[in-house]
C-alpha atoms as a printed R data frame, in Angstrom:
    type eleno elety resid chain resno       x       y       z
1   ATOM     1    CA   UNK     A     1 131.626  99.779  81.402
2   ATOM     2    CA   UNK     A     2 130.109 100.039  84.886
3   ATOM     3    CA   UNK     A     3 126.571 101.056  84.357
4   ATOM     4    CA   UNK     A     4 123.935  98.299  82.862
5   ATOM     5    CA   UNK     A     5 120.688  99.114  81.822
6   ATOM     6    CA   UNK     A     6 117.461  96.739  83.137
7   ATOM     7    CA   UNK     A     7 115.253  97.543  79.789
8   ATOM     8    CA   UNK     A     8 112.557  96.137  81.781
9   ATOM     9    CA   UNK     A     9 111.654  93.089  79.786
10  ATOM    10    CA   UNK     A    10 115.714  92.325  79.221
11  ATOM    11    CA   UNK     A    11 118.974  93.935  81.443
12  ATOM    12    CA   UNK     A    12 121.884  94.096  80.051
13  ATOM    13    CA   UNK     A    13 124.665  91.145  79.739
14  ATOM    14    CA   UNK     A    14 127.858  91.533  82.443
15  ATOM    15    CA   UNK     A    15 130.742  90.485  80.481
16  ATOM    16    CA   UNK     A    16 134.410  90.970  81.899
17  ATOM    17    CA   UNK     A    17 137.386  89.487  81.352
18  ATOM    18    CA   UNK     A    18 140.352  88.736  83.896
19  ATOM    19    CA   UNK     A    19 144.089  87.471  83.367
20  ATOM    20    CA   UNK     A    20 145.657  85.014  85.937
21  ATOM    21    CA   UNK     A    21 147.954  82.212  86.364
22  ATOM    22    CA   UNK     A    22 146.110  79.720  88.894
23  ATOM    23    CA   UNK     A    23 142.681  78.361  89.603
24  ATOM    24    CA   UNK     A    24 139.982  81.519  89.893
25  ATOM    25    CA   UNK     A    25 136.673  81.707  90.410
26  ATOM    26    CA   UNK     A    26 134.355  85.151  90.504
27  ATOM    27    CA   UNK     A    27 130.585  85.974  91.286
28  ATOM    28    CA   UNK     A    28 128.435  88.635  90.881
29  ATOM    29    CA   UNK     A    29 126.354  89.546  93.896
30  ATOM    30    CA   UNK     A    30 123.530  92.026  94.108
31  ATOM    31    CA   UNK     A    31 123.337  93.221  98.253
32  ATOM    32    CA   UNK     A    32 121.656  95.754 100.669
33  ATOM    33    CA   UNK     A    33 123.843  97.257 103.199
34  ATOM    34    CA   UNK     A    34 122.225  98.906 105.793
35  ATOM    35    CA   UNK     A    35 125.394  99.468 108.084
36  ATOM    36    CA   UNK     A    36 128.645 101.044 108.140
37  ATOM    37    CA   UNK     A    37 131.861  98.648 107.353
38  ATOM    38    CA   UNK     A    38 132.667 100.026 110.678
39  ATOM    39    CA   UNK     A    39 130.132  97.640 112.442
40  ATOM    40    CA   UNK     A    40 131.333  94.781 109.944
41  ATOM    41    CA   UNK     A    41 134.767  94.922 111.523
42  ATOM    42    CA   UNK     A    42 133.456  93.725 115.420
43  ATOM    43    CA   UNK     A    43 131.607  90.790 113.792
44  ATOM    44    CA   UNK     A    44 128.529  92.274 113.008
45  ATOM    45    CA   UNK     A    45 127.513  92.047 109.334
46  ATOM    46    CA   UNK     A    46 125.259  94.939 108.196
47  ATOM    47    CA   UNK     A    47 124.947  93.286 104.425
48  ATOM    48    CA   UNK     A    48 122.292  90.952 103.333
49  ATOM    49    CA   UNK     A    49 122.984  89.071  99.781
50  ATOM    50    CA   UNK     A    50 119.937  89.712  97.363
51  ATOM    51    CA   UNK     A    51 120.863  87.154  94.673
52  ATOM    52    CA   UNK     A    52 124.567  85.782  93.835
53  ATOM    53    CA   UNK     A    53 125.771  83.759  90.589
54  ATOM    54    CA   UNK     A    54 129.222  82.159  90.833
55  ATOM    55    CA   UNK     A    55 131.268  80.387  88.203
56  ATOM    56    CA   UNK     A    56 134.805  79.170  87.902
57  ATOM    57    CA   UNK     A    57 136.321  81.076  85.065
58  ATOM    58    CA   UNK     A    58 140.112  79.161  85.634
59  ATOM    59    CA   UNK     A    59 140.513  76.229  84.836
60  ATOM    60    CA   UNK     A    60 137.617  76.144  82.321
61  ATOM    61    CA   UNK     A    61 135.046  74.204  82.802
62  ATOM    62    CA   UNK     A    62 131.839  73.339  80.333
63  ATOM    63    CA   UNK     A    63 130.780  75.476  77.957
64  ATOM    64    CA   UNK     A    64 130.493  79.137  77.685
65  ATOM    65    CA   UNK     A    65 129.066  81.988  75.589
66  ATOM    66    CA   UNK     A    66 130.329  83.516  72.619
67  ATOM    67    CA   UNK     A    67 132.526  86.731  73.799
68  ATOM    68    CA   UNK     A    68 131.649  90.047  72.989
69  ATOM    69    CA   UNK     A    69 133.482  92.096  70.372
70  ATOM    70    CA   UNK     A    70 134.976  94.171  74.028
71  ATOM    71    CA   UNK     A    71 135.914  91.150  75.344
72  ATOM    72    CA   UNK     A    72 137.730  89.589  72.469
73  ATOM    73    CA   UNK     A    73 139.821  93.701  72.330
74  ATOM    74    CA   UNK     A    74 140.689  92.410  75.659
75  ATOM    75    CA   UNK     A    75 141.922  89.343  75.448
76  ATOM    76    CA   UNK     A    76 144.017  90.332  72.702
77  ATOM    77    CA   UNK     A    77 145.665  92.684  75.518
78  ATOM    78    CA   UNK     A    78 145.667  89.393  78.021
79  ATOM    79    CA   UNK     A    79 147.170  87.424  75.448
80  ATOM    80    CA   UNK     A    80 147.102  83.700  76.414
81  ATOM    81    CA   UNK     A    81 146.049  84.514  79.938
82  ATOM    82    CA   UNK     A    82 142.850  86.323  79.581
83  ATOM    83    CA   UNK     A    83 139.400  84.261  80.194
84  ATOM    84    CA   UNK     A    84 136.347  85.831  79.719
85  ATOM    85    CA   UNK     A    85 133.489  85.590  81.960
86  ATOM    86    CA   UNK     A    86 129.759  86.740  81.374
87  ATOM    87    CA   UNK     A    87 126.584  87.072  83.971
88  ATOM    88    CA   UNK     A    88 123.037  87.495  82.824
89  ATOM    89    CA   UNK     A    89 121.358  89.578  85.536
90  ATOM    90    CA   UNK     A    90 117.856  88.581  85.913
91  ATOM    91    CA   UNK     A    91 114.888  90.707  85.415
92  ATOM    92    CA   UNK     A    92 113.669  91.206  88.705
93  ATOM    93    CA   UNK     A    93 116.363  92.307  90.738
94  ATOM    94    CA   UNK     A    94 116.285  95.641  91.760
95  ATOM    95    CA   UNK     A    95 118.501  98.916  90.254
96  ATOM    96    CA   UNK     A    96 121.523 100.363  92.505
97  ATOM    97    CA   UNK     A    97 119.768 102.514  95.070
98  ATOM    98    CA   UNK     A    98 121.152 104.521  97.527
99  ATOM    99    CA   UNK     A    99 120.419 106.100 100.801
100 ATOM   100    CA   UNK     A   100 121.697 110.038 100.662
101 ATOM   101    CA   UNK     A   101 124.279 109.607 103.946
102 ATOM   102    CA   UNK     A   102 124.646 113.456 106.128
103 ATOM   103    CA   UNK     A   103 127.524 115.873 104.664
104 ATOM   104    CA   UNK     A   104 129.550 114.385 108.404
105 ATOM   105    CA   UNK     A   105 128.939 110.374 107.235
106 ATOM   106    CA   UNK     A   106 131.735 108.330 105.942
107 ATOM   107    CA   UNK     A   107 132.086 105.016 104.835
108 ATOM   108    CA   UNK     A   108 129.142 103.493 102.454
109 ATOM   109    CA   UNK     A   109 125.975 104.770 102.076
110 ATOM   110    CA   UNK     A   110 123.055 102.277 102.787
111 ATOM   111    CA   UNK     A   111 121.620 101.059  99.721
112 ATOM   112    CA   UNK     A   112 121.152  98.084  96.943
113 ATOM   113    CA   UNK     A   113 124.414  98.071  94.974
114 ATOM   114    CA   UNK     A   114 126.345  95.272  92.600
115 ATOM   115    CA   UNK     A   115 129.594  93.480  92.826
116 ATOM   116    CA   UNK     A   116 132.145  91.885  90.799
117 ATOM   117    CA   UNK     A   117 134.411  89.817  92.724
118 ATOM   118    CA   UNK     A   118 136.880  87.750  91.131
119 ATOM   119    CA   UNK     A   119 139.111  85.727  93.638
120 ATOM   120    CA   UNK     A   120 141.708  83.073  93.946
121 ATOM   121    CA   UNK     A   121 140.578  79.431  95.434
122 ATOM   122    CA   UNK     A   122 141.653  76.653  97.355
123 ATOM   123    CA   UNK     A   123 138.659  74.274  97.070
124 ATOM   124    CA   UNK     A   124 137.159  73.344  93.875
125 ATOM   125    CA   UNK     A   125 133.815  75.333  95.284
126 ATOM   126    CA   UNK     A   126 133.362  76.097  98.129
127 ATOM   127    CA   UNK     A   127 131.014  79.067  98.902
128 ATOM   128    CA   UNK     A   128 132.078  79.617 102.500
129 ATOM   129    CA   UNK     A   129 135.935  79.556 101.577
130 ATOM   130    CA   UNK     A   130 137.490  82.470 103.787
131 ATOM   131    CA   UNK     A   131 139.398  84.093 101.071
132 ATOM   132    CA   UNK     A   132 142.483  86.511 101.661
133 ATOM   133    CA   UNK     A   133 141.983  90.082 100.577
134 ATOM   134    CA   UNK     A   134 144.707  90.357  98.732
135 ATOM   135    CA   UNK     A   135 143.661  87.469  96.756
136 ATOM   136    CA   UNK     A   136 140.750  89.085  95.822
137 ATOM   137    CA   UNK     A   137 140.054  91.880  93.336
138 ATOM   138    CA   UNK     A   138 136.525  93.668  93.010
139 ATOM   139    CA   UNK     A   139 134.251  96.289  91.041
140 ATOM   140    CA   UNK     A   140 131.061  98.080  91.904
141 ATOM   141    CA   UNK     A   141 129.178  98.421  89.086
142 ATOM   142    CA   UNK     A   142 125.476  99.712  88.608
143 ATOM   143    CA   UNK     A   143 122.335  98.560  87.237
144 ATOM   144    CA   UNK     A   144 120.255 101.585  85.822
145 ATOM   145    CA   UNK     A   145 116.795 102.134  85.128
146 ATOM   146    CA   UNK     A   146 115.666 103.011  81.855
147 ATOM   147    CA   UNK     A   147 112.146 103.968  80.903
148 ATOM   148    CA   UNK     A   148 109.186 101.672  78.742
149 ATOM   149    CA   UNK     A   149 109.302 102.962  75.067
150 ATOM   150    CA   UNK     A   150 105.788 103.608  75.563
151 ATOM   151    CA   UNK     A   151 104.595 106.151  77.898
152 ATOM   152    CA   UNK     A   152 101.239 106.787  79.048
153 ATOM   153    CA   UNK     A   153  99.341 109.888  79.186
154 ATOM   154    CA   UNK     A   154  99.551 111.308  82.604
155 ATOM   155    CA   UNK     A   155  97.061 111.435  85.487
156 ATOM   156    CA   UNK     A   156  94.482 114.108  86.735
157 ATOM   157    CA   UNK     A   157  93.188 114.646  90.002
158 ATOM   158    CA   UNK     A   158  90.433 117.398  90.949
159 ATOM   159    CA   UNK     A   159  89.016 118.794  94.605
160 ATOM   160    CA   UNK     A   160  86.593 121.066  95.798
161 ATOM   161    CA   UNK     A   161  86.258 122.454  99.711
162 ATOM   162    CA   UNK     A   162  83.806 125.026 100.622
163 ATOM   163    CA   UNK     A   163  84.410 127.511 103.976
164 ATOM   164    CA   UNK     A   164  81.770 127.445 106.819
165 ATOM   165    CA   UNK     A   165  78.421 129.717 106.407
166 ATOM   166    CA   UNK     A   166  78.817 129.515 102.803
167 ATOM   167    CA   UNK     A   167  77.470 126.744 100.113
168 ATOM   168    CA   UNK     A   168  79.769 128.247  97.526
169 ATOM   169    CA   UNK     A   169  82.969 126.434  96.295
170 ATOM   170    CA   UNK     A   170  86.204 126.302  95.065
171 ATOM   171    CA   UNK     A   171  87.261 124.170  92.754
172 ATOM   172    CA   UNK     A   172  90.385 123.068  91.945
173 ATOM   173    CA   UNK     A   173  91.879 120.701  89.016
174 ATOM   174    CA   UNK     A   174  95.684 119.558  88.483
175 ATOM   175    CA   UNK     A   175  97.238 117.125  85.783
176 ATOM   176    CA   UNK     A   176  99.977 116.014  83.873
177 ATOM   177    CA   UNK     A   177 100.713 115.172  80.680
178 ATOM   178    CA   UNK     A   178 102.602 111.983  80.762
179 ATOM   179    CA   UNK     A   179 103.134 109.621  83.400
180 ATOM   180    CA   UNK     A   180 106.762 109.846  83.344
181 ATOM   181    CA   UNK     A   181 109.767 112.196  82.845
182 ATOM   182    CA   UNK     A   182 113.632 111.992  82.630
183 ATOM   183    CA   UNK     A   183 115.899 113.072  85.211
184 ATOM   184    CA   UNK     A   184 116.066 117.051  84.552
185 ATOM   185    CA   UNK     A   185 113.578 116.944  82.186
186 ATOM   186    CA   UNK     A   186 110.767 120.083  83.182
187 ATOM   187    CA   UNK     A   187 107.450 118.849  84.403
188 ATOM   188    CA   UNK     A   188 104.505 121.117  83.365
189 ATOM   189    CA   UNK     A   189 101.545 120.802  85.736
190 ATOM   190    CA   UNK     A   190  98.677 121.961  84.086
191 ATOM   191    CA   UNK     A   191  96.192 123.689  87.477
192 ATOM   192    CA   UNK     A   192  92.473 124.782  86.942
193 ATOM   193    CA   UNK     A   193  90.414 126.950  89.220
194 ATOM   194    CA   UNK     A   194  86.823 127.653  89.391
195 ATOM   195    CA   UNK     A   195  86.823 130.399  92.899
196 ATOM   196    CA   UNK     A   196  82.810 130.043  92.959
197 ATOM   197    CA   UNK     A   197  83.271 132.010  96.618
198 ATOM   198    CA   UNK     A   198  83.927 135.631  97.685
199 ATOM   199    CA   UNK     A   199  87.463 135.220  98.943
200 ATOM   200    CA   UNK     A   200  90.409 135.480  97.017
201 ATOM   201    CA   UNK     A   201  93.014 132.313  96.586
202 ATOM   202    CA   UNK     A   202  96.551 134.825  97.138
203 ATOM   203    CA   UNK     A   203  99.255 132.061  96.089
204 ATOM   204    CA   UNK     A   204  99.205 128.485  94.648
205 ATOM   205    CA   UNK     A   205 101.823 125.800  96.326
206 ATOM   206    CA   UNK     A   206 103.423 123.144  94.261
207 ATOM   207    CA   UNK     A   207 105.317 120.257  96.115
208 ATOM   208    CA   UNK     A   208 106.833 117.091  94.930
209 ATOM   209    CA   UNK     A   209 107.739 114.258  97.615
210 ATOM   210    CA   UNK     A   210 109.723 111.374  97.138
211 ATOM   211    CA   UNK     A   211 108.389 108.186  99.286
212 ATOM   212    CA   UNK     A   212 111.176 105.677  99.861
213 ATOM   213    CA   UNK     A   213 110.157 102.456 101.368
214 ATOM   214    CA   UNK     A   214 113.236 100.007 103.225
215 ATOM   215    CA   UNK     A   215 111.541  96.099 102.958
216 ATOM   216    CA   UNK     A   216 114.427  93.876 103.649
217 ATOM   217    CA   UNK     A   217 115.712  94.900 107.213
218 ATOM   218    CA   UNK     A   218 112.682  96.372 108.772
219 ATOM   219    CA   UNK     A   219 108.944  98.147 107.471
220 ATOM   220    CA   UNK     A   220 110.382 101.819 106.884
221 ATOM   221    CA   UNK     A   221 108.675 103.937 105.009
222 ATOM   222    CA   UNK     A   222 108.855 107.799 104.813
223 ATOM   223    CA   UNK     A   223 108.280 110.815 102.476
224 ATOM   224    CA   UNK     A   224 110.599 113.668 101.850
225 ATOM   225    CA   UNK     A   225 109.984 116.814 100.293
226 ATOM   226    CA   UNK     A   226 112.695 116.962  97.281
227 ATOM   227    CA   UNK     A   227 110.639 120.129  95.419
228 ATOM   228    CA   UNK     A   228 108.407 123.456  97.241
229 ATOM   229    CA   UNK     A   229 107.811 126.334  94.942
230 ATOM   230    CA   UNK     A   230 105.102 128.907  95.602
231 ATOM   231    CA   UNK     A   231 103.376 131.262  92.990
232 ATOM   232    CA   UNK     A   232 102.283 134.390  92.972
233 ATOM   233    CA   UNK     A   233  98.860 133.757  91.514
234 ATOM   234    CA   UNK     A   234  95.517 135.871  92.266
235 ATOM   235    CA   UNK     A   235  92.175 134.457  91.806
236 ATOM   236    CA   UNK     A   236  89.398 136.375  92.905
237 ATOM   237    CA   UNK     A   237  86.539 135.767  93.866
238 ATOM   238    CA   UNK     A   238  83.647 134.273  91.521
239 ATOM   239    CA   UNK     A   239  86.542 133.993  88.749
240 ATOM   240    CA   UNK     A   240  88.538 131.611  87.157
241 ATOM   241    CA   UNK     A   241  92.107 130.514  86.182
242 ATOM   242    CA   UNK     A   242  93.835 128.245  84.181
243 ATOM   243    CA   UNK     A   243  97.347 128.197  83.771
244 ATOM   244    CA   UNK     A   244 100.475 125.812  83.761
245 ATOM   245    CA   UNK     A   245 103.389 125.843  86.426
246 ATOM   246    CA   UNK     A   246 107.003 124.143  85.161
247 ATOM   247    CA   UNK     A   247 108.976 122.612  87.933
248 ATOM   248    CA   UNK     A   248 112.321 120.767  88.305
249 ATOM   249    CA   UNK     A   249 113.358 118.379  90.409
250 ATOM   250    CA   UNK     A   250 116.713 118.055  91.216
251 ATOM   251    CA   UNK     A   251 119.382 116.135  93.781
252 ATOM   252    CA   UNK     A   252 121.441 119.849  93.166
253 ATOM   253    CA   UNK     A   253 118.866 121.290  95.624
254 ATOM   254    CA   UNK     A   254 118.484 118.656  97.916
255 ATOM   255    CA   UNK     A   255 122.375 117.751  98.669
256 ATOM   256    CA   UNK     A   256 122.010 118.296 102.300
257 ATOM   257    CA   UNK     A   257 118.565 115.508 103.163
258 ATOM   258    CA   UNK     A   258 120.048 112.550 104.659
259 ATOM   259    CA   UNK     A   259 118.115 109.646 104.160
260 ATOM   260    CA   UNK     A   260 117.034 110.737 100.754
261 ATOM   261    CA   UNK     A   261 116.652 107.465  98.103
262 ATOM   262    CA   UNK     A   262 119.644 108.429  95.035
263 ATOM   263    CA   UNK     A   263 120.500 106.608  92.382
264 ATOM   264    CA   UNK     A   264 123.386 104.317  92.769
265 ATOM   265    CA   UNK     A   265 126.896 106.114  93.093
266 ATOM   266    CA   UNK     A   266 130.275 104.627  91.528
267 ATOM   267    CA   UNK     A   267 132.679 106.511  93.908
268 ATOM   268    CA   UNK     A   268 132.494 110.031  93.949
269 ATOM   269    CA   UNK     A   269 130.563 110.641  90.902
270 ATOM   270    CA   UNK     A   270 127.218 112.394  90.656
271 ATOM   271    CA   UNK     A   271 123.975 110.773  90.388
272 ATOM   272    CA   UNK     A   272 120.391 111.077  90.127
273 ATOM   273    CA   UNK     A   273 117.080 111.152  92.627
274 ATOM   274    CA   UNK     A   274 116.265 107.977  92.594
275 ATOM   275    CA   UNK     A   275 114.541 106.754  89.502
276 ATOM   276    CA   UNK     A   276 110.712 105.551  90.417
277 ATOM   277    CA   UNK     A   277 111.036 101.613  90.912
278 ATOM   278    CA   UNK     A   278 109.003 100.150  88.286
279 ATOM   279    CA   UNK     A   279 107.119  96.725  89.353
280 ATOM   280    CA   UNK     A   280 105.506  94.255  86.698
281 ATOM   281    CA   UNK     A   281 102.942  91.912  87.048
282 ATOM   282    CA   UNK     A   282 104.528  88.676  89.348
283 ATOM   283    CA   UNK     A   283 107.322  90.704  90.172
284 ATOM   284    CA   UNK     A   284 108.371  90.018  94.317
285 ATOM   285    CA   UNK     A   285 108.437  93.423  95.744
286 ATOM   286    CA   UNK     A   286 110.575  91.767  98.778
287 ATOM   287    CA   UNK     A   287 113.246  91.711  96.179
288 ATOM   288    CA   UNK     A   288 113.958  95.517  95.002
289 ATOM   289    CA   UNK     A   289 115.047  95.848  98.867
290 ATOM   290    CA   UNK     A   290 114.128 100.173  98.201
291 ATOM   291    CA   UNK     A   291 110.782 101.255  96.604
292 ATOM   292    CA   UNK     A   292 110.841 104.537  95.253
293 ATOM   293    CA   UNK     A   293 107.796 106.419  94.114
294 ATOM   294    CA   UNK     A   294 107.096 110.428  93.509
295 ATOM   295    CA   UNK     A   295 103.618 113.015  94.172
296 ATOM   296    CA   UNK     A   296 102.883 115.971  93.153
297 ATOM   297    CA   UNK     A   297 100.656 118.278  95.029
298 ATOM   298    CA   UNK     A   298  98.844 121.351  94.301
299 ATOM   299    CA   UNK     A   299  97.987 123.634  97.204
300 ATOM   300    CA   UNK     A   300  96.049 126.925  97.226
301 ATOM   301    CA   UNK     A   301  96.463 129.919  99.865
302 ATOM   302    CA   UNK     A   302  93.092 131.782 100.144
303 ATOM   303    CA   UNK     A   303  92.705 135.430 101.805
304 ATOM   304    CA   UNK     A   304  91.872 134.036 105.221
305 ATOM   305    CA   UNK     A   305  95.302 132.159 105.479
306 ATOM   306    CA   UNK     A   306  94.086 128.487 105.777
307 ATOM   307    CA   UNK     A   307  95.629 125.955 102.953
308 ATOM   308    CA   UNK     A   308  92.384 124.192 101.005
309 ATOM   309    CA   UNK     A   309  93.022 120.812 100.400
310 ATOM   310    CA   UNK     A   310  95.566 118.447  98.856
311 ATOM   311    CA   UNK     A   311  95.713 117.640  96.012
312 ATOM   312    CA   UNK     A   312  97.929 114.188  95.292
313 ATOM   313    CA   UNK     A   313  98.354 112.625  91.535
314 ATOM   314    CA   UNK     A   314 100.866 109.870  90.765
């Protein structure tokens, strides 16, 4: 498989196995690139290594863990020249994270992505060996994010502006009901108003932005719009609603925002928005190389045309 899972307390085990015929060695690197292999080829090296384990795998040496029940289908395929090989990834490395390139980009996207790289050697170890490509064999694989079994509820934020001459207000209440929801999955925000004034609210805005912040190469951090729907809601004046809005947020409506933090791609295949980075207590934020975390806001449009307020929840 290609995709394993960080559980958050545990991630899953890498285990591969490999045939060959002279001394091999392999690693497992976790990297950010944030430049094209273009650059890379005039000596310029747009990759910085996260965390790396390396072992030699051929001839054996020491003592290794029990193999799977996968590995042991494949080394009955390998016959007497399969070895099997296994990584434990630890918990605080980040997931594969990607940076959405423009429809016109090619080569990699910018991101946090794994390796597999198994390779022939000269020297016993020797971790600046220049090794020949064709010596060489690799595989991308992912690490995924999956979700606490236990989910809190969800958050609630409330507001209330008033207009000028006036001492009457307008209140205005938004919440969800958990504090976190699978990719797809419909997210019903739950919005109270209290129109205490004489003007009427016409429509009520709901947005979603995704804030994506770059630590290892430089302090970026910016927020992009990945959801905008309006509704066609009418609160008069000295009245009230209470109602709930479902929205969706997708990467199907937002193929064309470069820049835009996606889960971590195996080739061509489709992917996510980025999951929401999850950080736990003593976890070294320097490490995840992308944080990715998600708003909501609720926005009403009264009868004289200004917006009234902001309203932000996590």
């Amino acid at each position: 498989k290609r995709d394993f899972v960080d559980h958050v307390e545990t991630v899953d085990i890498v285990g591969v196995s490999i045939s060959n015929l002279v001394a091999v060695w392999v690693y497992l690197a976790c990297s950010f690139r944030y430049g094209s292999d273009d650059l890379d080829l005039i000596g310029m090296n747009y990759r910085k290594d996260i965390w790396i384990q390396r072992q030699q795998i051929y001839p054996v040496v020491g003592t290794k863990p029990a193999n799977t029940p996968m590995q042991e289908a494949l080394l009955k395929k390998c016959e007497d020249q399969g070895h099997a090989f296994t990584f434990n990834i630890d918990t605080n490395l980040p997931c594969s994270v990607g940076l959405q390139p423009a429809p016109e980009d090619v080569g990699k996207a910018c991101g946090v992505d794994y390796e597999v790289k198994a390779y022939i050697a000269n020297e016993a170890d020797d971790p600046d060996e220049k090794i020949n490509k064709k010596d060489t064999c690799r595989l991308i694989i992912r690490k995924i994010q999956f979700a606490p079994g236990t989910i809190p509820a969800g958050p609630q934020a409330d507001i209330s502006k008033n207009f000028m001459m006036s001492d009457k207000l307008v209140h205005l209440e938004a919440s969800i009901e958990k504090e976190l929801y699978f990719h797809g999955d419909p997210i019903p925000v739950k919005v109270k108003i209290n129109n205490e004034t004489a003007k009427v609210v016409k429509k009520i805005k709901i947005t979603i932005d995704q804030t994506t912040e770059v630590l290892l190469y430089q302090a970026d951090k910016y927020t992009k719009t990945v959801l905008n729907e309006e509704f066609a809601e009418e609160v008069k004046g000295e009245s009230t609603l209470e109602k709930t809005f479902t929205v969706i947020p997708l990467l199907s409506n937002n193929k064309e925002k470069r820049g835009l933090a996606v889960d971590g791609r195996l080739k061509d295949e489709d992917t996510n928005l980025a999951s929401t980075t999850l950080i736990r207590p003593g976890m070294d934020k320097g490490m995840q190389g992308i944080l990715v975390a998600y708003k909501i806001k609720v926005n009403l449009l009264v009868s004289s045309g200004g917006l009234l307020g902001g309203l932000t929840a996590r």
